[in-house]
C-alpha positions in Angstrom: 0.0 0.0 0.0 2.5 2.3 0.7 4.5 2.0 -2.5 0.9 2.4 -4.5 0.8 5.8 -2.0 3.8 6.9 -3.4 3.4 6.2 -6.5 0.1 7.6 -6.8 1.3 11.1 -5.4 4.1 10.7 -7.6 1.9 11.2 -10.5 -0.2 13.9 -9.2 2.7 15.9 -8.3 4.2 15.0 -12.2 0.6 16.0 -13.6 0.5 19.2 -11.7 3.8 20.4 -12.6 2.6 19.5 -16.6 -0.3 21.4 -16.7 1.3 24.8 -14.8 4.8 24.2 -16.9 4.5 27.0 -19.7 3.3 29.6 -16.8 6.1 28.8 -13.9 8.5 30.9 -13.7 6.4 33.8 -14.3 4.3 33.1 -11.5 7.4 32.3 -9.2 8.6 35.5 -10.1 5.8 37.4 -9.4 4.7 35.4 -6.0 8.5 36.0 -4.7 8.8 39.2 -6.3 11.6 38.4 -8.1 13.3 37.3 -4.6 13.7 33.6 -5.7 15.9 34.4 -8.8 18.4 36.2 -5.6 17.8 32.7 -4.0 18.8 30.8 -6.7 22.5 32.6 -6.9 22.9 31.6 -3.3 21.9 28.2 -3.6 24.8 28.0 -6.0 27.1 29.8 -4.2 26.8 28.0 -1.4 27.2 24.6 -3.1 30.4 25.4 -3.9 31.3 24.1 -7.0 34.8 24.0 -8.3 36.0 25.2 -11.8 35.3 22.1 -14.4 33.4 20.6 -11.4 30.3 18.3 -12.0 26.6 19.7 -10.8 23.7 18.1 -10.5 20.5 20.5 -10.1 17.5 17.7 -9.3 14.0 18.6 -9.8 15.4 20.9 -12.3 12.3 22.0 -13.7 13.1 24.7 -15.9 16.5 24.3 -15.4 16.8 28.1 -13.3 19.5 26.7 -10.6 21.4 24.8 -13.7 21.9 27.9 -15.6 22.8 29.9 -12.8 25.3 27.4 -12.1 26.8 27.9 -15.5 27.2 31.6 -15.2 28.8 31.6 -11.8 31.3 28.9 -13.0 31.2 28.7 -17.0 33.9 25.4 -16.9 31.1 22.9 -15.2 29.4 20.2 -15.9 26.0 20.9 -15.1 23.2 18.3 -15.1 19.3 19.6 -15.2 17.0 16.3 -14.0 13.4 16.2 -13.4 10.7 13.5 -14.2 8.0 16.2 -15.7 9.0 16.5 -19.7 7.1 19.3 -20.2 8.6 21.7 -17.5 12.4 20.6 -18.8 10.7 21.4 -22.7 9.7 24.9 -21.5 13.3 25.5 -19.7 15.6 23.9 -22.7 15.3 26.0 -25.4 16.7 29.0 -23.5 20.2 27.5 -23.8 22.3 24.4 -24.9 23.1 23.8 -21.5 23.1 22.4 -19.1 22.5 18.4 -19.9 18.8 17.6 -19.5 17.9 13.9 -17.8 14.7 12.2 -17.3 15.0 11.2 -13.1 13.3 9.9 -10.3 14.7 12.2 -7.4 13.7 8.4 -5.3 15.8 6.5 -8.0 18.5 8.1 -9.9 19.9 7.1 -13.1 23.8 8.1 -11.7 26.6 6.5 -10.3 27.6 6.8 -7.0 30.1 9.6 -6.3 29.3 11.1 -9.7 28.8 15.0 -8.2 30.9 17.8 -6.5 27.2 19.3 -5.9 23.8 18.3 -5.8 21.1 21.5 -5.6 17.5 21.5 -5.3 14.8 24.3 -5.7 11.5 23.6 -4.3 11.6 19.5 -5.1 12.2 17.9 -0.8 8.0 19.3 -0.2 7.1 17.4 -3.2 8.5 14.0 -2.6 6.6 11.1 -1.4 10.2 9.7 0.3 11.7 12.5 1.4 14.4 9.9 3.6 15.1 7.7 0.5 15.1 11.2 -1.7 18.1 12.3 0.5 19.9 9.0 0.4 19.8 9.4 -3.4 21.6 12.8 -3.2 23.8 11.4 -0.8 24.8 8.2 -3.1 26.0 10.5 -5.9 28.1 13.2 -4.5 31.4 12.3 -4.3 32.8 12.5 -0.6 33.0 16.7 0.6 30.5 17.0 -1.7 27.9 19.7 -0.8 23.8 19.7 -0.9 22.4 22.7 -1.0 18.3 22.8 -1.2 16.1 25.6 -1.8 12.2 25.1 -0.3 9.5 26.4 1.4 9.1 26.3 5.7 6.0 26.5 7.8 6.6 30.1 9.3 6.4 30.3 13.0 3.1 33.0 14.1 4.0 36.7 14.3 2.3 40.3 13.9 3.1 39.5 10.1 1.2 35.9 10.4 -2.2 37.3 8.8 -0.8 38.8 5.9 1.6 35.8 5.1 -2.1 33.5 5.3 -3.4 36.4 3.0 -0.7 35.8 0.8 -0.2 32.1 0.9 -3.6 31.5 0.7 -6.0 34.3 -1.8 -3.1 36.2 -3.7 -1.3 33.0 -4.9 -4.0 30.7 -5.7 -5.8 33.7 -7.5 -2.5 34.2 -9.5 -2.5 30.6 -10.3 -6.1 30.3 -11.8 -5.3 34.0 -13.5 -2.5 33.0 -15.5 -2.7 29.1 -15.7 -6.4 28.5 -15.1 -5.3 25.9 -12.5 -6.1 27.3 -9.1 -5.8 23.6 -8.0 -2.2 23.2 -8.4 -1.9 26.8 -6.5 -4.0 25.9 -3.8 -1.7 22.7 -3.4 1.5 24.7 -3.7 0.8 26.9 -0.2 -0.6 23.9 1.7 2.2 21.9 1.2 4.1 24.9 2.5 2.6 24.7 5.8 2.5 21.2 6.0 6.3 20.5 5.2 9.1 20.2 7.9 9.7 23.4 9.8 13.5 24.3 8.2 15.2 23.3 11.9 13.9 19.5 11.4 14.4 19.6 8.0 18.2 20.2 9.3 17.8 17.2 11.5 16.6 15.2 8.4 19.9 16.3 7.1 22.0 14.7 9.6 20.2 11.5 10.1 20.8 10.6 6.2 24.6 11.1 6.9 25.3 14.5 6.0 27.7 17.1 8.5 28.0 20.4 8.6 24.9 20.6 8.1 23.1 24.3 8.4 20.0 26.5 7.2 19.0 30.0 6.5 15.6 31.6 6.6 14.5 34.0 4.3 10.6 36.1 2.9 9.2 36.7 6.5 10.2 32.5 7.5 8.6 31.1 4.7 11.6 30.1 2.7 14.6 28.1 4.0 18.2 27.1 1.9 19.5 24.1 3.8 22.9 22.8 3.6 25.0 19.8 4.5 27.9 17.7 3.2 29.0 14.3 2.8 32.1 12.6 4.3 
């Protein structure tokens, strides 16, 4: 049963991401207010990649933390890998890189050791397996290889509290049916905000698949958290 549980949110997370695809950055751009693209060059910073290094960006989507790996360090090998075709056929076309792979972030087509880095934006919330999801990233970074991961946190309650609710919950799902018509997927999108790990377990996560050094920063009001960690 569980597998068939897995499976089956598997494909509604894969079907939700198809039918938004063509409209997704846009409307990440206008929910963060063009905050996430200042994410993004973090992430990447963070992951610290060496010159001629070997990158791997998982739930790639449109491939936004790929190519921003390629313009902070031109020499690398960067690796885009999602399991939704039509969000990797909306990003491609922008540039002939990065390398573009079909993947299951619970069953990757790599070897082990195969990474210097492996960065995420906004996948960990959507998988069913989030402890085999992080044993995956940990099987194909080489050793001192870094994760870096860029998602959403439950925000602790605060004078700001009812205008993050207004926010999460009326101004993003009416953006969603505006410009995609699918005020599903962007009523989905803000639950599973407050309904994933709060950033400092998410950390603890972190350790208990292996990783050290393992850290996190909040950002947006506690809503957003880049995690870090790296492997032995």
């Amino acid at each position: 049963m569980a597998n068939l549980d897995r499976d089956a949110h598997a494909r509604s997370v894969q079907g939700m991401f198809t039918r938004i695809a063509s409209r997704y950055d846009l409307i990440n751009r206008l929910m963060t207010a063009g905050q996430d693209q200042r994410w993004r060059r973090e992430v990447i910073r963070r992951a610290g990649l060496p010159a001629g290094g070997r990158l791997l960006d998982l739930g790639a989507g449109t491939g936004d933390l790929a190519r921003e790996a390629l313009r902070q360090v031109p020499s690398a090998q960067v690796t885009a890998a999602d399991f939704t075709l039509a969000m990797m056929l909306a990003g491609k076309p922008r540039s002939p890189q990065p390398d573009w792979s079909a993947a299951d972030a619970l069953r990757l087509p790599f070897p082990e050791a195969a990474f210097d880095s492996v960065v995420s934006g906004f996948l960990l919330r959507n998988v069913s397996d989030l402890r085999a999801a992080l044993a995956e990233q940990r099987r194909v970074l080489k050793p001192g290889g870094c994760l870096v991961a860029l998602d959403t946190t439950p925000p602790g309650r605060s004078l700001l509290t009812p205008f993050i609710n207004l926010h999460l919950h009326t101004i993003i799902p009416a953006l969603g049916r505006w410009l995609t018509g699918d005020r599903q997927a962007y009523t989905y999108l803000p639950n599973s905000t407050e309904h994933f790990l709060r950033a400092e377990v998410l950390a603890a996560r972190l350790s208990e698949a292996g990783f050290h050094q393992v850290g996190f920063r909040r950002l947006m009001f506690g809503t957003i958290a880049i995690h870090w960690g790296r492997k032995d």
